[in-house]
C-alpha positions as CSV (number, residue, x, y, z in Angstrom):
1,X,-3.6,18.8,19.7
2,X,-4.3,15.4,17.8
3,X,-1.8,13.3,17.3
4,X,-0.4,12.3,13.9
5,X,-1.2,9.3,12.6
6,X,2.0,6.5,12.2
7,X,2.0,6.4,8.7
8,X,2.2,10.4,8.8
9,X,5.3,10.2,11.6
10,X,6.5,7.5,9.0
11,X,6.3,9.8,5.9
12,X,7.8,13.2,8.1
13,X,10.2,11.2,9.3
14,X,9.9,11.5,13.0
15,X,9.5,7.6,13.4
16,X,12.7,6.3,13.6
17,X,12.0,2.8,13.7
18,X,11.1,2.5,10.7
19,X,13.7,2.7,7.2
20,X,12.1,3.8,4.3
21,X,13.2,2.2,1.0
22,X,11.9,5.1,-1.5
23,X,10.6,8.5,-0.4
24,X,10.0,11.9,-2.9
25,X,8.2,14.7,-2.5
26,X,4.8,12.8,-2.6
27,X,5.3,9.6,-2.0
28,X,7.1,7.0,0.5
29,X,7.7,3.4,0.9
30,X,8.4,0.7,3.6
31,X,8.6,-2.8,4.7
32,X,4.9,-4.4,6.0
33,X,5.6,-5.2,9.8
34,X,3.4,-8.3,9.1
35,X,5.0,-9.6,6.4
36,X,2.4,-11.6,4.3
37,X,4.6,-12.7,1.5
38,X,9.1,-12.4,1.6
39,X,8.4,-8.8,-0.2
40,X,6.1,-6.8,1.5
41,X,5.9,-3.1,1.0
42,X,3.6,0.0,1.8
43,X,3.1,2.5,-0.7
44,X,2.0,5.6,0.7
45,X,1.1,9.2,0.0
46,X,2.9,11.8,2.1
47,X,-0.3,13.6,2.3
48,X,-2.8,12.1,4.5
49,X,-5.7,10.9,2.8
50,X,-8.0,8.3,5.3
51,X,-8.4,5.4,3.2
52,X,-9.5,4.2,-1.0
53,X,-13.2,4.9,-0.2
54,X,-11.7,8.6,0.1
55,X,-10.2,8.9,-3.4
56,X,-11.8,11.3,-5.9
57,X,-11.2,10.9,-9.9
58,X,-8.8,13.8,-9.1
59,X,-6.6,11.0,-7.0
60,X,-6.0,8.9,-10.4
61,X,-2.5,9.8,-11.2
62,X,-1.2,9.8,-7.5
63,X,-2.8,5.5,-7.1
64,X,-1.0,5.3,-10.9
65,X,2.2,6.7,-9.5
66,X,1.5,4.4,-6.3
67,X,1.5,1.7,-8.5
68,X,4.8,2.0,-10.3
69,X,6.5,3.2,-7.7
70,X,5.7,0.1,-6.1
71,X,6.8,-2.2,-8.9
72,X,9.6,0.0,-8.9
73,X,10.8,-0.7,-5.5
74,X,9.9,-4.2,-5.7
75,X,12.2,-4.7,-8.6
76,X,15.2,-2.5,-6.6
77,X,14.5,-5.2,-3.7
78,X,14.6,-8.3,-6.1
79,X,10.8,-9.1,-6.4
80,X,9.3,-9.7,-9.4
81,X,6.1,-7.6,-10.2
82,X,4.3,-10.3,-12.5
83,X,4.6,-12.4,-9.4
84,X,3.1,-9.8,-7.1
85,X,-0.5,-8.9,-5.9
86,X,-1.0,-4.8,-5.6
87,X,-4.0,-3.4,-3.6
88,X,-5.8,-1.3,-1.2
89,X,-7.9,-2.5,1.8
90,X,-11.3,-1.3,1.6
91,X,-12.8,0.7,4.5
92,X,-14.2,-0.2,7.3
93,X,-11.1,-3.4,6.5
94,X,-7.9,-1.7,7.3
95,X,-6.2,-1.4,10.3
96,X,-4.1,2.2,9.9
97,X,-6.5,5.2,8.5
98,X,-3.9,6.2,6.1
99,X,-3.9,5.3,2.4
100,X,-1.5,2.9,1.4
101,X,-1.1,0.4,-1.2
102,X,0.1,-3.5,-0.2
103,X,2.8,-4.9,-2.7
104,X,2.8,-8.1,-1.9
105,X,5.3,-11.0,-3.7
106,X,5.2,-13.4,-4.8
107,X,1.9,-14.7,-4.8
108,X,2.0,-18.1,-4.4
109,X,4.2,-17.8,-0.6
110,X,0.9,-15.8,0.8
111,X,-0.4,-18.1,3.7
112,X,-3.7,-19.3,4.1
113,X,-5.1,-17.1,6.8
114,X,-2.8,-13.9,4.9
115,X,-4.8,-15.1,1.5
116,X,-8.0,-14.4,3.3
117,X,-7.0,-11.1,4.4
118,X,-5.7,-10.0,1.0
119,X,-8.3,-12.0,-1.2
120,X,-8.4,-10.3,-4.9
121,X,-11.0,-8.2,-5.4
122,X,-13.1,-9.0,-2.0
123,X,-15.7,-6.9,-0.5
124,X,-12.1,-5.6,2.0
125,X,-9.4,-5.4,-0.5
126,X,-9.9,-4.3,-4.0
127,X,-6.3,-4.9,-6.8
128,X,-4.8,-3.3,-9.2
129,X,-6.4,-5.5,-11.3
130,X,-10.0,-4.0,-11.1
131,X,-9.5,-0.1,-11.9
132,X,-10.3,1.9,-8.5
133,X,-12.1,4.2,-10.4
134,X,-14.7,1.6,-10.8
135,X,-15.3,2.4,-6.7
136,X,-15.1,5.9,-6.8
């Protein structure tokens, strides 16, 4: 029998290490364990889909509701969302094969070698600035 993946214990609830700060029928959210910024969140969907390159057109309203349900949670935890950077690491550039969005905030307290890692719109993580669609 495979085992689950961490993000999928994480979303079922059988990892209890982890406390998640929103979590609905489709959709959960946590704190990064590598912190790149003060707010760091994962946004991620309960179902397990491998990664963005995976994402069909019929995905668009789950990465919308991603999206604002980050913001959301970043707001509930004091962050600002016009301060943040919102993205997904593009595969073969992610280190957990489960989809999940990175809110990261603010901006401006990413560190150099964390910039890299989440550079805008880079060949390994694409924003929510560029639609995803564009990729699909």
């Amino acid at each position: 029998m495979a085992t689950k993946c961490v993000f999928c214990s994480i979303a079922d609830g059988t990892d209890e290490k982890t406390t998640l700060l929103y979590r609905d029928d489709d959709i959960i959210v946590f704190k990064d364990i590598r912190p790149a910024a003060p707010h760091h969140y994962l946004v991620c969907p309960r179902q397990h889909i491998s990664d963005a390159k995976c994402l069909t057109h019929e995905h668009i309203d789950m990465v919308e509701s991603m999206i604002s349900i980050g913001k959301q949670v970043l707001r509930e935890q004091g962050g600002d969302p016009a301060e943040a950077r919102l993205g997904f690491h593009w595969p073969p550039f992610h280190l957990v094969s489960h989809l999940h969005l990175h809110v990261i905030s603010p901006q401006q307290n990413i560190g150099f070698v964390s910039g890299q890692v989440f550079r805008p719109n880079s060949w390994w993580f694409v924003t929510d600035r560029i639609p995803l669609a564009s990729r699909l």
